[in-house]
C-alpha positions in Angstrom: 77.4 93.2 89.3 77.4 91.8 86.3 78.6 94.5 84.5 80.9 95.7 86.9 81.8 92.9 88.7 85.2 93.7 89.7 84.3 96.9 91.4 82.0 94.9 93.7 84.0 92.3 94.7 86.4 95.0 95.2 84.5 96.9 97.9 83.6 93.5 99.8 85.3 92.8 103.0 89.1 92.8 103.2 90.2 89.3 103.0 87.6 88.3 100.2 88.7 91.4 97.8 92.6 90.5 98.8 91.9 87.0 97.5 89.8 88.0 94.6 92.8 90.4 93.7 96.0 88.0 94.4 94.2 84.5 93.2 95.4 82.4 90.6 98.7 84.0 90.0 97.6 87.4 90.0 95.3 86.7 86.9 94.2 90.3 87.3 96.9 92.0 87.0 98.2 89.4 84.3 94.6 90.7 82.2 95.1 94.4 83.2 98.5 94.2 81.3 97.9 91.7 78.3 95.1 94.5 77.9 97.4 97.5 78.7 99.4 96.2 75.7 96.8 96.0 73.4 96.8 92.2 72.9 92.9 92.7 73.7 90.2 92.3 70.8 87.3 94.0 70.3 85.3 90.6 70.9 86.9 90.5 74.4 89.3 87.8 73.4 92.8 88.3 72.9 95.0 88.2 69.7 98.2 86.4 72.1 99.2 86.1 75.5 102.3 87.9 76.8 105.7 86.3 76.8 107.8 85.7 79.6 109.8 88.5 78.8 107.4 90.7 78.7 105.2 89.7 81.2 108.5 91.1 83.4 108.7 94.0 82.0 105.0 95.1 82.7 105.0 93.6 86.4 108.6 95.6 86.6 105.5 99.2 86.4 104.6 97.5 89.6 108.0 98.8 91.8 111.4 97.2 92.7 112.4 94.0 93.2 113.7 92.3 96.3 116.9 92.5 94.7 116.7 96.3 94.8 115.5 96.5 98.0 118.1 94.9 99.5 120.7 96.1 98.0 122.7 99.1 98.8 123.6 101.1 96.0 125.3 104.5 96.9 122.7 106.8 98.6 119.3 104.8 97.3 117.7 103.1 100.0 113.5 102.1 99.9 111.7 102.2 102.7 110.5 99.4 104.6 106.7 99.6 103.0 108.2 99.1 99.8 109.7 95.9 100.7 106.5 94.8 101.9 104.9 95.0 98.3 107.5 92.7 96.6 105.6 88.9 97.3 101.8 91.0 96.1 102.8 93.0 93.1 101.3 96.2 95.5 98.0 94.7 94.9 96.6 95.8 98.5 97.6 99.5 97.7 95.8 99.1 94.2 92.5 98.2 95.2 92.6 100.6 98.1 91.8 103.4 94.9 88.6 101.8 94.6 88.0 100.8 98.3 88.7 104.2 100.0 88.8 107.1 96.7 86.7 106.1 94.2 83.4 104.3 95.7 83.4 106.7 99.2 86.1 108.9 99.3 85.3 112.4 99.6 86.5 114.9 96.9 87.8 118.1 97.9 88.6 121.3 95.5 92.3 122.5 95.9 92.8 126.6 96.7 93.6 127.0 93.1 90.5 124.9 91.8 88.0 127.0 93.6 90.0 130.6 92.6 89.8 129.0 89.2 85.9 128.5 89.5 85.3 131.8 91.1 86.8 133.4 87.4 84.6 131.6 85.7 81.8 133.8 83.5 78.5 133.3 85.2 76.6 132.1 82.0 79.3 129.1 81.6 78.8 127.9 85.6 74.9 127.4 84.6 73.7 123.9 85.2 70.6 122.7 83.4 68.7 124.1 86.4 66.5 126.4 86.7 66.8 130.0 86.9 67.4 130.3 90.4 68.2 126.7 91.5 72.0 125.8 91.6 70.2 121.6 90.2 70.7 118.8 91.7 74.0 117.9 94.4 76.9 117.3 92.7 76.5 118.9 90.1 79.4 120.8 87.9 80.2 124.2 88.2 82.6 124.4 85.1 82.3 122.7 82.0 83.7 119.4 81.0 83.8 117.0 78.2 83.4 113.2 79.4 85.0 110.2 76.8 83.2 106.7 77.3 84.2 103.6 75.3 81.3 101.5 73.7 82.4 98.5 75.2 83.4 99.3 78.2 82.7 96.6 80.7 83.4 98.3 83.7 80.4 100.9 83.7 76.8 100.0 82.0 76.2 103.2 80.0 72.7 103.0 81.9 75.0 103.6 85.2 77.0 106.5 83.7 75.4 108.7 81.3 71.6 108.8 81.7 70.7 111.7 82.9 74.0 112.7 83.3 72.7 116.2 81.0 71.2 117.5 84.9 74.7 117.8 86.4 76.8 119.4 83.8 77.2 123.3 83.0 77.1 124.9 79.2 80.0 123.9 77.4 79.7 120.3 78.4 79.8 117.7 75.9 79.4 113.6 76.5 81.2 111.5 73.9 80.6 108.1 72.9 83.3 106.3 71.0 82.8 103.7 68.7 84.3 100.1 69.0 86.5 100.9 71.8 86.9 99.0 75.3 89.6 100.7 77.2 90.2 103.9 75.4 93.7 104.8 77.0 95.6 102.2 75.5 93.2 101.9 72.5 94.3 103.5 68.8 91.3 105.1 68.1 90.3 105.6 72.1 93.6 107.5 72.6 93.5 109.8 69.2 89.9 111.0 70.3 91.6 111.7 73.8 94.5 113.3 72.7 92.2 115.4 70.2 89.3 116.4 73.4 93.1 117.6 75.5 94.2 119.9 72.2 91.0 121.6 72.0 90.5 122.4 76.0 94.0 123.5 75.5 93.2 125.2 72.4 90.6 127.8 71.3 87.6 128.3 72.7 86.0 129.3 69.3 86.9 125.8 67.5 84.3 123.1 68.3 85.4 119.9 69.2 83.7 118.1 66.5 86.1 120.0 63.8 89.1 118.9 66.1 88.2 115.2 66.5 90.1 113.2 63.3 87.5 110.6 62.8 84.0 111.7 63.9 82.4 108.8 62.0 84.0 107.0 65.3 81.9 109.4 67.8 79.1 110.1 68.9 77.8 113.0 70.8 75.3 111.9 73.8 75.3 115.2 75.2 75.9 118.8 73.8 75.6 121.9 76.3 
């Protein structure tokens, strides 16, 4: 909980993650975007606060106004569940990724996701099972590279990458970067994942140590 607290209160009952969400003037989703901008510091504290202005223009991501729903502009026209999410910034919809997808939802491979596993050379959809066991549920049948920031508050590495070595197929690689909190909106974070996207896009011969600018910045957990 401690850890990651905000994925538990999340998952409580309804009305107690609505409030938890929506309280003190959506100071959530005031953080999530003072952090989004990069006004975050490595010691958790942050360099500024946004300005009115541009407090707007991030809460503007979170869909039209009233004023835009109500007005009637040629052929546009909302529907009436948009209008709905003007007073709560669509806070409900947000925390229904982590209340219904991400804690229990079920995943489910697309047509083209298991025609694209089915291609796959049999020595790269080897787990670190044994020879004839297919290892434990859930675990990979393609290969994949999985970033995870130092700091990241969210996830205890303890949670996320111990043992993690038993569900991934050759070719795998787990990536620890240096210094970094949320990597998307992070300067280093965001080089090393634009670098990991390049390679997988790339080729297959180049290891993804010689694409990565700054290596000093990572560190390899896991190498399959």
């Amino acid at each position: 909980m401690g850890r990651s607290f905000y994925i538990f209160v999340i998952n409580l009952p309804w009305p107690l993650a609505h409030f938890f969400a929506t309280m003190g003037n959506f100071w959530l989703l005031r953080i999530l975007h003072e952090v989004g901008a990069g006004l975050a510091t490595r010691d958790r504290k942050f360099s500024r606060r946004h300005t009115s202005a541009e407090a707007a223009e991030w809460l503007a991501t979170a869909g039209p106004g009233l004023a835009q729903c109500t007005s009637s502009s040629g052929d546009l026209a909302y529907p009436e569940s948009v209008r709905h999410r003007v007073n709560n910034f669509g806070m409900p919809e947000k925390i229904r990724l982590y209340r219904e997808s991400v804690a229990f939802g079920a995943w489910e491979k697309s047509l083209e996701t298991v025609v694209g596993l089915s291609e796959l050379p049999v020595g790269k959809r080897s787990s670190g099972a044994g020879l004839f066991e297919d290892g434990p549920r859930g675990s990979l049948a393609a290969p994949a590279t999985i970033v995870v920031g130092q700091y990241d508050s969210a996830f205890d590495q303890r949670l996320t990458v111990v043992g993690i070595a038993d569900y991934l197929t050759r070719g795998s690689q787990v990536l620890n970067v240096k210094g970094t909190h949320w990597l998307p909106h992070e300067e280093v974070g965001s080089r090393v994942i634009e670098k990991c996207a390049e390679w997988a896009l790339g080729s297959e011969e180049a290891s993804l140590k010689d694409q990565l600018a700054e290596p000093d910045n990572v560190k390899f957990l896991v190498e399959k």
